[in-house]
C-alpha positions as CSV (number, residue, x, y, z in Angstrom):
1,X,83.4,116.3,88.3
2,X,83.8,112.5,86.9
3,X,87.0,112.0,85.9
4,X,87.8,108.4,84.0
5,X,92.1,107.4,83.9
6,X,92.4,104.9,80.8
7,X,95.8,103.0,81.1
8,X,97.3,99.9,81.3
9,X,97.0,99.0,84.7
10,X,99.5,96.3,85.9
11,X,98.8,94.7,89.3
12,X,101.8,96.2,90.4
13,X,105.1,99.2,89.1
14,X,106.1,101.7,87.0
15,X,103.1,103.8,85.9
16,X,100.7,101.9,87.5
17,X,101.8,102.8,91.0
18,X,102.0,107.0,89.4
19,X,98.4,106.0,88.0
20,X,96.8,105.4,91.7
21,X,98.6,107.9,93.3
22,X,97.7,110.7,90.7
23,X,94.3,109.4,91.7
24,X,94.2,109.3,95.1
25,X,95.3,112.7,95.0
26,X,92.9,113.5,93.0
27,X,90.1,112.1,95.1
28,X,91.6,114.7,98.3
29,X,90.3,117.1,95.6
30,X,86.7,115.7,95.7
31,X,86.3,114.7,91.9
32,X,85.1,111.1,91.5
33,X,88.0,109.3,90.0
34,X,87.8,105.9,88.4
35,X,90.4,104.0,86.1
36,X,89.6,101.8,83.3
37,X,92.5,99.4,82.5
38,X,93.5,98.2,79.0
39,X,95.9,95.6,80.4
40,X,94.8,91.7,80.0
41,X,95.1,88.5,77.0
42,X,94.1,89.8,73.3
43,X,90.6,88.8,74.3
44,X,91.0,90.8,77.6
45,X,91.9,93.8,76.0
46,X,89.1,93.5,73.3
47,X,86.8,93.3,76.1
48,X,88.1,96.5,78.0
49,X,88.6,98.8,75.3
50,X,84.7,98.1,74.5
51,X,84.1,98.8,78.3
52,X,86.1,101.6,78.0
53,X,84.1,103.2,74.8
54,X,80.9,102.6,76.8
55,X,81.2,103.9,79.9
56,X,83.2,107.2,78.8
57,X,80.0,109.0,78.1
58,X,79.9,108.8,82.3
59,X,82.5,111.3,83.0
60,X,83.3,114.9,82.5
61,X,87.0,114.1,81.9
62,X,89.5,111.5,80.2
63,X,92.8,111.2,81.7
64,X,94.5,108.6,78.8
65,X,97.6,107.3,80.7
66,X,100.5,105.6,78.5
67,X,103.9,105.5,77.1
68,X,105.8,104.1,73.9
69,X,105.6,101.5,71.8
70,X,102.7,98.9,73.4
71,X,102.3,101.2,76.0
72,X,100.6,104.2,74.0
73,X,97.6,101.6,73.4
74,X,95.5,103.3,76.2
75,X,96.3,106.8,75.3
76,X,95.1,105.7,72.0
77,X,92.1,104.4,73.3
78,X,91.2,107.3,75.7
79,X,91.3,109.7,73.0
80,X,89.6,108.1,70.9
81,X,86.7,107.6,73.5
82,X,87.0,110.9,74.6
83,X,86.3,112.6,71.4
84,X,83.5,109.9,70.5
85,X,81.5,111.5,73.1
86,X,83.2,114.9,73.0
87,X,84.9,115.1,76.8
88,X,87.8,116.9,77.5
89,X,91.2,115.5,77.2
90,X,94.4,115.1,78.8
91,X,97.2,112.8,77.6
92,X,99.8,111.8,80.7
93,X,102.8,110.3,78.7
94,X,105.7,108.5,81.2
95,X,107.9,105.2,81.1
96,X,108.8,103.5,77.9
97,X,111.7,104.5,75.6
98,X,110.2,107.4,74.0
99,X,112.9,109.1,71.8
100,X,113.2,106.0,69.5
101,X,109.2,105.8,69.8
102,X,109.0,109.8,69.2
103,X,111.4,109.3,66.2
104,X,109.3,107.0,64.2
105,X,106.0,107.7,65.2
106,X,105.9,111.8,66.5
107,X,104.7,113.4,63.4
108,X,101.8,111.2,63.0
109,X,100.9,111.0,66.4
110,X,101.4,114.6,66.6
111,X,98.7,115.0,64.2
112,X,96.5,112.3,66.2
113,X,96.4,114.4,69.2
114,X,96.1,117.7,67.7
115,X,96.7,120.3,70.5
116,X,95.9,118.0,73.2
117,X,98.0,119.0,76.3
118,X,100.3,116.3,77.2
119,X,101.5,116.0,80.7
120,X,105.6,114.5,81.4
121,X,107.1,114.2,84.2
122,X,110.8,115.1,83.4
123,X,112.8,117.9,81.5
124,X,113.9,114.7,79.1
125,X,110.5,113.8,78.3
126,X,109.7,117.2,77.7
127,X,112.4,118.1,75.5
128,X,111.8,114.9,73.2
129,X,108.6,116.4,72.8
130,X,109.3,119.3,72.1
131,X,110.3,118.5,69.1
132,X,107.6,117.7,67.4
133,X,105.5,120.9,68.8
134,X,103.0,118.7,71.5
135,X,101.3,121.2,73.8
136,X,103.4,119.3,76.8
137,X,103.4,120.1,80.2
138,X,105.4,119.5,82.4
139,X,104.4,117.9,86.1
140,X,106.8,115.7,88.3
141,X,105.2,112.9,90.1
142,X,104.1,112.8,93.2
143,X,103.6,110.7,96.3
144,X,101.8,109.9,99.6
145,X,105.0,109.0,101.5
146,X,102.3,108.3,104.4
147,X,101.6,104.8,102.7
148,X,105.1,103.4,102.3
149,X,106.4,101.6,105.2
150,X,108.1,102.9,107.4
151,X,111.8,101.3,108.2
152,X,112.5,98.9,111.0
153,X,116.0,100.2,111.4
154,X,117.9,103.3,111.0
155,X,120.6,103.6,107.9
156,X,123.8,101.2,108.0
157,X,126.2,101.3,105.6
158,X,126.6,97.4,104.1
159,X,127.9,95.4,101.1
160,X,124.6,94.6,99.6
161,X,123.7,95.9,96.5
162,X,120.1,95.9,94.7
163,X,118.6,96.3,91.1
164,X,115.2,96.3,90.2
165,X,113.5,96.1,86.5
166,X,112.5,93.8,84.0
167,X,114.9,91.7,82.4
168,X,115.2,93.3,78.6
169,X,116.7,95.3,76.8
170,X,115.7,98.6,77.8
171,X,116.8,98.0,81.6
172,X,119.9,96.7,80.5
173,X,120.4,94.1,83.2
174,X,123.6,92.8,81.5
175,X,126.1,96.0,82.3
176,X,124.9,95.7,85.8
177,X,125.7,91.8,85.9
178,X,129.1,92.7,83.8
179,X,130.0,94.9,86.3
180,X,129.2,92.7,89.2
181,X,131.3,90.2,87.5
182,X,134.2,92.4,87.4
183,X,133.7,93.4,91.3
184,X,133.7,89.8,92.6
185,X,136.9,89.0,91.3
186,X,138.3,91.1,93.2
187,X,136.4,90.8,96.6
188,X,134.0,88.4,97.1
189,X,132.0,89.9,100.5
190,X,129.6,92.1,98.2
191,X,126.6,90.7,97.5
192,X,124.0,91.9,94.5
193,X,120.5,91.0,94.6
194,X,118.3,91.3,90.8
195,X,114.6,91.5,91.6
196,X,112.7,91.4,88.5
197,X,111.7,88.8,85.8
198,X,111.0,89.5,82.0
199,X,112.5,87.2,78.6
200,X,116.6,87.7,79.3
201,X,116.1,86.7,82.9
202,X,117.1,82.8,82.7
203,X,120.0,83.2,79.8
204,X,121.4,85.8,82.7
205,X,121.0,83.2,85.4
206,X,123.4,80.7,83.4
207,X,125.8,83.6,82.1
208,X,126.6,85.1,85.5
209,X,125.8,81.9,87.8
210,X,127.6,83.0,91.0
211,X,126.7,82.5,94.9
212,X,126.9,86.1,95.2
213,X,124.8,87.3,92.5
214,X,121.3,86.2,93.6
215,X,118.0,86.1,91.1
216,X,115.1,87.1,93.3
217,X,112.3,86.5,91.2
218,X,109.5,89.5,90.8
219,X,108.1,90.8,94.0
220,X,105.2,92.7,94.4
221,X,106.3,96.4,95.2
222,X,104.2,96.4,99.0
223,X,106.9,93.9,99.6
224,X,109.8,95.5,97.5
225,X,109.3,98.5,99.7
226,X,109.9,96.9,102.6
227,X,113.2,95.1,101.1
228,X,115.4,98.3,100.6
229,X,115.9,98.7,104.2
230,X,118.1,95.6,103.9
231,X,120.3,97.2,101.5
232,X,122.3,100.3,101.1
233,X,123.0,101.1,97.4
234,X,120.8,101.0,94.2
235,X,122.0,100.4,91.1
236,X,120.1,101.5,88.0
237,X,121.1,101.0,84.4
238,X,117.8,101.3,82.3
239,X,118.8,103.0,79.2
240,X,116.2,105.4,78.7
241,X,113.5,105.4,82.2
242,X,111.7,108.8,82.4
243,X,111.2,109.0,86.4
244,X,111.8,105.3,87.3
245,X,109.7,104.9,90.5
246,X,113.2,102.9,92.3
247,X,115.0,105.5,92.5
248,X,112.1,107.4,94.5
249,X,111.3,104.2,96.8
250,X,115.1,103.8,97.2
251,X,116.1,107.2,98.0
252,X,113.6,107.4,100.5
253,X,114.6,104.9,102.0
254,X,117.9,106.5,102.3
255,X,120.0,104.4,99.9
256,X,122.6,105.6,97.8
257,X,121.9,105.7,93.6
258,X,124.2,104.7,90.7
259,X,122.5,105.4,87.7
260,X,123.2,105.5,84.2
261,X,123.1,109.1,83.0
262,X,120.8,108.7,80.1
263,X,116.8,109.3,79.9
264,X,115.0,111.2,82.8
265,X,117.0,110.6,86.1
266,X,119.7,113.2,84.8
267,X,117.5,115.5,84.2
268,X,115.6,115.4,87.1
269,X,118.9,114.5,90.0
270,X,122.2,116.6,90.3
271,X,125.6,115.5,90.5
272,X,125.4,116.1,94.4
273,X,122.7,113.6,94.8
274,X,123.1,110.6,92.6
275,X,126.5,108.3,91.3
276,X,126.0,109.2,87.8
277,X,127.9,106.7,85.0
278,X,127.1,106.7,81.2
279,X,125.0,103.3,80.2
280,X,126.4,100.2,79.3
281,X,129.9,101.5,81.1
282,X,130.2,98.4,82.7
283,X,134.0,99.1,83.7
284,X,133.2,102.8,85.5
285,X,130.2,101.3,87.4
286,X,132.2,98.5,89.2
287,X,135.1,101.0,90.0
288,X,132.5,103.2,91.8
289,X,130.7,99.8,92.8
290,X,134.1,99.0,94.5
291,X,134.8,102.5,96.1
292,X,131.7,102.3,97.7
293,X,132.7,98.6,99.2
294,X,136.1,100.1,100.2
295,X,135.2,103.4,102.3
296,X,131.2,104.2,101.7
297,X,131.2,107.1,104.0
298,X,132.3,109.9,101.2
299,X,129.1,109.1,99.5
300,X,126.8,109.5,102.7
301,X,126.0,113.6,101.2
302,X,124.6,112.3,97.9
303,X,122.3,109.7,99.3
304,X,121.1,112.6,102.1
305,X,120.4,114.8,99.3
306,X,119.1,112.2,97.4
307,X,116.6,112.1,99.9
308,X,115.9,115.6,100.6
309,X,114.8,115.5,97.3
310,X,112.4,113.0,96.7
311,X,111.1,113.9,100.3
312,X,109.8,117.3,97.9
313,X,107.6,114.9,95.2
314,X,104.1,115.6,97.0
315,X,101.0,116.4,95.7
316,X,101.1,120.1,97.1
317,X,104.1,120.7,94.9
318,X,102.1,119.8,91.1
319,X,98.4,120.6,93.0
320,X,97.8,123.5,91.1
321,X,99.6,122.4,87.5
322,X,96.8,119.5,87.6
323,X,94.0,121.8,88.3
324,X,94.7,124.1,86.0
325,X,94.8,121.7,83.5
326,X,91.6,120.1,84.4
327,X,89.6,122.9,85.5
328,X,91.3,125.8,83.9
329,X,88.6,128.8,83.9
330,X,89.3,128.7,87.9
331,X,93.0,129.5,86.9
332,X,92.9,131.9,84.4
């Protein structure tokens, strides 16, 4: 079996990186997988949704891989190719902000897709919708741990701090630079380090100028992997992230997780294995910011478990959930 993935591939995170491993996995599976990408300039994305519409009539199956607001462009697309040359469908809906997205535009794209499945990768994303009656399914992500780097150095505790995103609104950069703010007065032997660019990133470098608080610019994730052995803690205040891909990378790598409780993480992690806080509490993360500085070794159980359970995100886990979906007269 052909199977085409539509989606807006970036050269590197978030969905992207889910994207190429659903596909690899896929591949151990012996279908032919390719992925068509959406992603480029105006005159770019012209060009590749025409590709796209042209070469569908190739494969036996359309995987149309998006989220919210821009991001449901390719899932768009892929049905609508799909059902130009009448291939079977399945929509794999992650990332974005999706309950304000759902809010306004779930009824009529509830009617767009029609009984579709839907594939989600969190009890949040599947609840939202829920709501408006989408034939969703739920299947976690899943990873080939084999490809990520392995670290140089076992576990330390020490005072550096890391946060990775894009610098807008939805990641909420500010209550982790708030809170930073509030930590250095105090002490001033923690460091925090911001990887990540996007359109707040330079109005945050001149609000919270400080010789401990260092901009790192984006970085590809082949080398962002191999920069959380350096630190020991992850923060992560995104107000509304499905199954952010840090916190997976992070974990394991054995680092300890503060993460707003909002969106997918606290549906998917416990109390026993993440540092929960509720977003933009700016004042609660920098007390547990400060705990950590002052005697880390209390927290050691949530980051183990932490990592016992993202050590269970592999392919055997979902295997049958995808085939079922795409071949399901083998599994009735």
């Amino acid at each position: 079996m052909k199977i085409l993935i539509v989606v807006n591939y970036r050269p590197s995170g978030g969905l992207t990186e889910a994207v190429r491993e659903l596909a690899e996995s896929l591949r151990k599976e012996s279908f032919i997988v390719d992925i068509a990408s959406t992603y480029g300039t105006i005159k770019g994305r012209i060009k590749n949704i025409f590709n796209i519409i042209r070469i569908t009539r190739h494969y036996d199956f359309i995987i149309a891989s998006g989220c919210a607001d821009y991001g449901f462009l390719p899932i768009l697309i892929g049905v609508i190719a799909g059902r130009l040359y009448k291939k079977n469908i399945l929509v794999d809906f992650h990332e974005g902000y999706p309950l304000p997205f759902m809010n306004k535009f779930g009824k009529a794209i509830k009617l767009f897709l029609g009984n579709i499945p839907v594939t989600v990768a969190s009890e949040y994303l599947l609840n939202v919708l829920k709501r408006y009656k989408f034939n969703v399914v739920l299947i976690p992500h899943q990873f080939h741990y084999e490809n990520f780097p392995k670290r140089e150095k076992a576990f330390s505790w020490n005072k550096k701090f890391i946060w990775v995103g894009i610098f807008q609104f939805m990641y909420d950069p500010e209550t982790a630079l708030k809170a930073c703010e509030l930590v250095l007065n105090e002490r001033n032997d923690a460091e925090f380090h911001f990887f990540g660019k996007g359109p707040l990133l330079e109005r945050m470098k001149n609000k919270y100028a400080h010789p401990n608080i260092k901009f790192r610019g984006f970085v590809p994730r082949d080398g962002l992997l191999k920069e959380y052995q350096y630190f020991s803690t992850l923060i992560n205040t995104s107000f509304g992230d499905n199954f952010p891909l840090k916190l997976i990378e992070a974990s394991f790598n054995e680092l300890l997780v503060l993460s707003a409780k909002c969106g997918g993480p606290a549906t998917i992690y416990n109390d026993e294995e993440c540092l929960f806080f509720e977003k933009e509490d700016y004042k609660t993360l920098s007390k547990l910011i400060l705990d950590i500085l002052n005697n880390p070794h209390p927290y050691d159980l949530f980051r183990i478990n932490m990592h016992k359970k993202v050590r269970g995100f592999t392919w055997n886990r979902v295997k049958d959930r995808w085939l079922a979906l795409i071949l399901p007269k083998k599994y009735e």
